[in-house]
MIKERO-709270 format. One line per 5 residues: number of its first residue (from 0); for each residue x negated, y negated, z negated of C-alpha. Coordinates in nm, 3 decimals, decimal comma, padded with zeros to 5 digits. Layout:
<sites>
NUM = X:Y:Z  ... $
</sites>
This chain:
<sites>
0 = 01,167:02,249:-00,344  01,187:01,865:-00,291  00,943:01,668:-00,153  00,899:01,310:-00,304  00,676:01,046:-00,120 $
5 = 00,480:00,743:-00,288  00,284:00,480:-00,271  -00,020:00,573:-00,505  00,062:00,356:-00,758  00,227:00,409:-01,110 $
10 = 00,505:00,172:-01,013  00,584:00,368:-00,719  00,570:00,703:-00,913  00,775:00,596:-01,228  01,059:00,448:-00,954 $
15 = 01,096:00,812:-00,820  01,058:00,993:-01,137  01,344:00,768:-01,321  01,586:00,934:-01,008  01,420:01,262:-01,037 $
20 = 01,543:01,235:-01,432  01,855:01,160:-01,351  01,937:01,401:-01,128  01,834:01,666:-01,322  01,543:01,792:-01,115 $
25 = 01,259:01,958:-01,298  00,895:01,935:-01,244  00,910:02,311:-01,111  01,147:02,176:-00,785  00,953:01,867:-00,680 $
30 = 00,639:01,826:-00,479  00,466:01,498:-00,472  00,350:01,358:-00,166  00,114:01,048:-00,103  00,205:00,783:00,169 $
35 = -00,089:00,773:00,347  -00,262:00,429:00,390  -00,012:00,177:00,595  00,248:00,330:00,569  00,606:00,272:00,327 $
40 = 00,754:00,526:00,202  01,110:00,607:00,359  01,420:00,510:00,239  01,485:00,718:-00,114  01,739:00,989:-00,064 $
45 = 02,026:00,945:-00,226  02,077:01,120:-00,536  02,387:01,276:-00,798  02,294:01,133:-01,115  02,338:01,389:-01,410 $
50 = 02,333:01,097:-01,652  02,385:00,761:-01,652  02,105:00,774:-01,949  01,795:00,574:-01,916  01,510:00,831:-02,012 $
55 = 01,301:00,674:-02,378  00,931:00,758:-02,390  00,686:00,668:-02,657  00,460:00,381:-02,571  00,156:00,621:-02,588 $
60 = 00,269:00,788:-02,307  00,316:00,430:-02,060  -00,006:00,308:-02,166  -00,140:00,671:-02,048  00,049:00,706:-01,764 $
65 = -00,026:00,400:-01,619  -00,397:00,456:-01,687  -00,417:00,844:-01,547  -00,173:00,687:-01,257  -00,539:00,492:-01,127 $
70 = -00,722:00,826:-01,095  -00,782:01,001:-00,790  -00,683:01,354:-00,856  -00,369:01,425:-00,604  -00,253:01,643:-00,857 $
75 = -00,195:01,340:-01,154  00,164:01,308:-01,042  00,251:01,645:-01,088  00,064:01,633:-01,464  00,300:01,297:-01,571 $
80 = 00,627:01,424:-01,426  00,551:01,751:-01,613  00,487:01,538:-01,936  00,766:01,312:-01,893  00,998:01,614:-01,800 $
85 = 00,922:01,760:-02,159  00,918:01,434:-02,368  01,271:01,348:-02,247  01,400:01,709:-02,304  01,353:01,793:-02,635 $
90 = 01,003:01,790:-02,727  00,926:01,433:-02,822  00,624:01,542:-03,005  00,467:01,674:-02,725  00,165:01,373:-02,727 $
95 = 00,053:01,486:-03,059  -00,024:01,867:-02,993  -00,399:01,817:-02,834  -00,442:02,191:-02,777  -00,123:02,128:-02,512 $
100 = -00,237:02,174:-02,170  -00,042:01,934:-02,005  -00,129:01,692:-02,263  -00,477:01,815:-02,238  -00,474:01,729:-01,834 $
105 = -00,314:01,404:-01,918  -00,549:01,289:-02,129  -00,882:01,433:-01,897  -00,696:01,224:-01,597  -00,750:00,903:-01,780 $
110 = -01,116:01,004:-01,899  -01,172:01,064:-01,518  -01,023:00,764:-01,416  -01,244:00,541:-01,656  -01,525:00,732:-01,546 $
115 = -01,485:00,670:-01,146  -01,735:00,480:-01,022  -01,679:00,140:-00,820  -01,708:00,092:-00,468  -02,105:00,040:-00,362 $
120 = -02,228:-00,282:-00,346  -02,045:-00,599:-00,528  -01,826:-00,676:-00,292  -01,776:-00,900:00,043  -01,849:-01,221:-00,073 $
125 = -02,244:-01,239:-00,056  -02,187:-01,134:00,332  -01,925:-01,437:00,365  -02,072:-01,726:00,562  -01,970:-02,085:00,434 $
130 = -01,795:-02,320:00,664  -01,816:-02,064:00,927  -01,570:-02,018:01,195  -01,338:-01,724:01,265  -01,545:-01,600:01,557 $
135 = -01,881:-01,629:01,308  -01,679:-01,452:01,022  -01,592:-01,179:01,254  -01,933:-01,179:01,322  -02,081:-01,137:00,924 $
140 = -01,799:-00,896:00,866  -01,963:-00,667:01,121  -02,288:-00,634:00,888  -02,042:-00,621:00,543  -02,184:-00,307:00,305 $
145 = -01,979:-00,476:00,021  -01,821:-00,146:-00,083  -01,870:00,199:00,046  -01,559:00,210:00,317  -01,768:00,121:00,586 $
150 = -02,036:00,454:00,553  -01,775:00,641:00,764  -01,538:00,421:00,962  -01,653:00,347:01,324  -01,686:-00,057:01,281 $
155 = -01,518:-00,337:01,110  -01,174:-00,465:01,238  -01,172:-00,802:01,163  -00,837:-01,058:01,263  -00,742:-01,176:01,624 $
160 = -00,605:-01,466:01,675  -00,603:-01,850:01,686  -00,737:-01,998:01,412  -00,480:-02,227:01,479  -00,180:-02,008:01,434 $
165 = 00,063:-02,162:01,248  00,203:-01,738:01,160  -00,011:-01,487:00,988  00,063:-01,126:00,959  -00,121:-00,882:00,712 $
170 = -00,126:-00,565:00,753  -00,284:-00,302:00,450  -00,576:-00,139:00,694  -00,741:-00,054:01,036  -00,580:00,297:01,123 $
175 = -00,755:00,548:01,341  -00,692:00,399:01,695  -00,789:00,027:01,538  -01,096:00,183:01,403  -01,177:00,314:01,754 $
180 = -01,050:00,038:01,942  -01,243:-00,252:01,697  -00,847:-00,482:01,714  -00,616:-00,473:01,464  -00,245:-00,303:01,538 $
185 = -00,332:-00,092:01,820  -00,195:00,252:01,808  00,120:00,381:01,739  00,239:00,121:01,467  00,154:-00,103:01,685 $
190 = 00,354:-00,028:01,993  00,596:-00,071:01,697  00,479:-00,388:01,572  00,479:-00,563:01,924  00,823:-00,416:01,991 $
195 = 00,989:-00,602:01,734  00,775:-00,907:01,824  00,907:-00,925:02,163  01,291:-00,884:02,048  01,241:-01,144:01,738 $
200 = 01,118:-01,388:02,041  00,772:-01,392:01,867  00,493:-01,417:02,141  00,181:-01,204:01,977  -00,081:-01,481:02,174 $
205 = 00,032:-01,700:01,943  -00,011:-01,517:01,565  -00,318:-01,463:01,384  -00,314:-01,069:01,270  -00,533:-00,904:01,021 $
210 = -00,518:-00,654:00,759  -00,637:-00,691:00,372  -00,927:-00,394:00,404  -01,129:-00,451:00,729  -01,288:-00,099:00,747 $
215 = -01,053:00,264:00,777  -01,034:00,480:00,526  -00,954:00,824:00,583  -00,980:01,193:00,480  -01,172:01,465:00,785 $
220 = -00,916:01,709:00,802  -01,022:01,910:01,132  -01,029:01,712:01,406  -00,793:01,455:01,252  -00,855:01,117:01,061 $
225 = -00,584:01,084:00,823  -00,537:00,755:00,586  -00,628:00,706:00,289  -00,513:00,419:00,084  -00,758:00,231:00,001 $
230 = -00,776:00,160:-00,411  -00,731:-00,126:-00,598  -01,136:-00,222:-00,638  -01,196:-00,113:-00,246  -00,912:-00,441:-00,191 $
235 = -01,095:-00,609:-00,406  -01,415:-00,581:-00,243  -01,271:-00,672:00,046  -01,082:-00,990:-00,076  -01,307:-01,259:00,037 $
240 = -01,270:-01,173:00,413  -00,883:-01,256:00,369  -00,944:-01,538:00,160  -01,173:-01,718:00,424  -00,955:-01,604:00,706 $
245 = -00,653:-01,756:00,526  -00,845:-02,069:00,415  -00,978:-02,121:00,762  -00,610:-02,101:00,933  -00,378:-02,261:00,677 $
250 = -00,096:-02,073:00,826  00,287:-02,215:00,748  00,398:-01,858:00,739  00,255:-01,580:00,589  00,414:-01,247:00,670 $
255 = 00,280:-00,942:00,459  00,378:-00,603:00,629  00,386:-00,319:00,366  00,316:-00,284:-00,033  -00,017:-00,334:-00,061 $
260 = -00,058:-00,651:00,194  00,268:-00,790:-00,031  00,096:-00,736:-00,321  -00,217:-00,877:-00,234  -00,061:-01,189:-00,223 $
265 = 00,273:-01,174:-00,407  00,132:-00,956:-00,732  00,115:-00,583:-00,849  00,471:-00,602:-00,957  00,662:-00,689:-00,602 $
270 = 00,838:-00,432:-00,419  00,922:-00,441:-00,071  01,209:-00,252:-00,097  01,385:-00,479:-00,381  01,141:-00,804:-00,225 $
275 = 01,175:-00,791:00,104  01,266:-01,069:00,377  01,265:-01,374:00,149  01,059:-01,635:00,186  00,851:-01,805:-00,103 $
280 = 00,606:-02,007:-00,120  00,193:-01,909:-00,223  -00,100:-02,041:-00,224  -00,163:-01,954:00,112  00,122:-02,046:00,303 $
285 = 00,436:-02,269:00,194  00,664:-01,999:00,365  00,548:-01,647:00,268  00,756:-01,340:00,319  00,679:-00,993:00,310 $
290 = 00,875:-00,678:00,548  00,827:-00,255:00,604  00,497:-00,212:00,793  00,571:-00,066:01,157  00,440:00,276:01,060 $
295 = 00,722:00,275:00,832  00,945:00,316:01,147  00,749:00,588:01,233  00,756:00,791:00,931  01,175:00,783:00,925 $
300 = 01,294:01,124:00,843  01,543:01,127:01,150  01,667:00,889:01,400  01,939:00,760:01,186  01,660:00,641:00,933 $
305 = 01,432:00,530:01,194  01,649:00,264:01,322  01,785:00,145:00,993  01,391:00,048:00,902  01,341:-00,084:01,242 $
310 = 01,676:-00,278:01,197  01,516:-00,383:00,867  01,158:-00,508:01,024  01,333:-00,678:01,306  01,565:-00,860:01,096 $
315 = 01,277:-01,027:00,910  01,088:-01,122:01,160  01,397:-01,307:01,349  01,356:-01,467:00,978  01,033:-01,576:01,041 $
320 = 01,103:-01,670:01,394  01,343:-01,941:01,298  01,179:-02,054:01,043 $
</sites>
């Protein structure tokens, strides 16, 4: 059995399923595995290709995939790789048989998915004070009920820093010691985090550091807290706090740490393991760049892997240092 890690995204999922195709692995020898929230997914394992092939699907199937991809049953992974498993080995029909069960589970995933509600409240921008400062922003973000995330976390973590930093790192969101602790990049990532600081000559004092989602989101599993990613409407709802932050501070670099701060800024189709450690410029920040997150470090199968994503995360930020 092979386990395969992802970002929750369909991006993410079609990336690993194109190797999984290729090396010949069917749907009976994988087991998918969400990255939990802030964190990368490790390096891919390298992989014998059985064919050098690109794998042809019909349309239909995309359009659902991507749409079933959005829902929140843990299990939709398993449903599309089994789909996509048959479609590219002989049964190219498959959509078009409705009394099929894995077509029938493909097609309830996207009925669920449309039928999700959105996050209470419309979002963070009535709570956003205009012309306010970052230590009154910090302030309103306290009281924020703009979508449900912050009915279980602790308290908000809002940014700390200068709001004259000319740097600004993003991370995705608060993790269990930051929701305890009220500070952004706190616990284990970041001991990480400030590590690499240090040896890229970057003095923490001087950044502004914040994440896109200012409240944690998590599943109770026994004692434990662990992350959930937050979903695409829950960084929606939250958008407004970055936006004034970033408006307020008019950084000159913009570092994004992990997928889903990169994509906030840089779009739904960057990767940061084909993007990573070039700068660009956005809206935001004439210099933007995005690099692994520190937990990424963490996660590292072995020791080996570990220090070739910490070599990774360093590098960049010696980027951003002499820049």
């Amino acid at each position: 059995m092979r386990t395969v890690e992802i970002e929750p995204t369909f991006e993410s999922w079609q990336t690993a399923a194109r190797d999984l195709l290729q090396a010949g692995v069917a749907p009976s020898e994988v087991r998918w595995r969400e990255i939990a929230a802030g964190v990368q997914p490790s390096l891919p394992a390298k992989t014998a290709a059985s064919s050098s092939q690109s794998a042809r699907v019909p349309r239909e199937f995309l359009d659902l995939a991507r749409q079933a991809a959005s829902a929140s049953d843990t299990a939709r992974w398993q449903v599309l790789y089994d789909v996509l498993w048959r479609l590219t080995h002989g049964d190219r029909d498959l959509l078009k048989d409705p009394r099929d069960p894995s077509v029938r589970r493909l097609r309830a995933l996207v009925t669920q998915r449309a039928a999700e509600p959105a996050p209470d409240g419309d979002g963070a921008a009535p709570f956003v004070p205009s012309g306010a400062s970052l230590r009154e922003l910090s302030a309103a973000a306290a009281r924020c009920t703009g979508c449900d995330l912050y009915r279980h976390a602790t308290q908000t973590v809002f940014g700390r820093g200068s709001a004259s930093a000319r740097i600004v790192f993003i991370g995705e969101q608060p993790g269990d010691q930051e929701d305890r602790q009220g500070a952004p990049f706190v616990g284990p990532a970041g001991e990480v985090f400030d590590k690499a600081l240090a040896e890229a000559g970057l003095e923490r004092e001087k950044l502004y550091v914040t994440n896109a989602v200012k409240h944690f989101k998590f599943e109770q599993r026994g004692k434990r807290r662990i992350h959930q990613t937050p979903r695409a409407n829950e960084l929606q709802a939250c958008r407004p706090w970055l936006d004034a932050e970033l408006t307020l501070i008019k950084p000159e670099i913009l570092v994004c740490l992990g997928a889903t701060a990169a994509r906030a800024i840089f779009g739904d189709t960057f990767r940061i393991t084909k993007d990573r450690g070039h700068f660009a410029p956005t809206r935001w920040a004439p210099k933007t760049i995005a690099t692994y997150h520190p937990s990424a470090v963490l996660r590292g199968e072995d020791d080996t892997q570990k220090a070739e994503l910490y070599g990774m995360l360093l590098e960049d930020l010696r980027k951003v240092a002499g820049a």
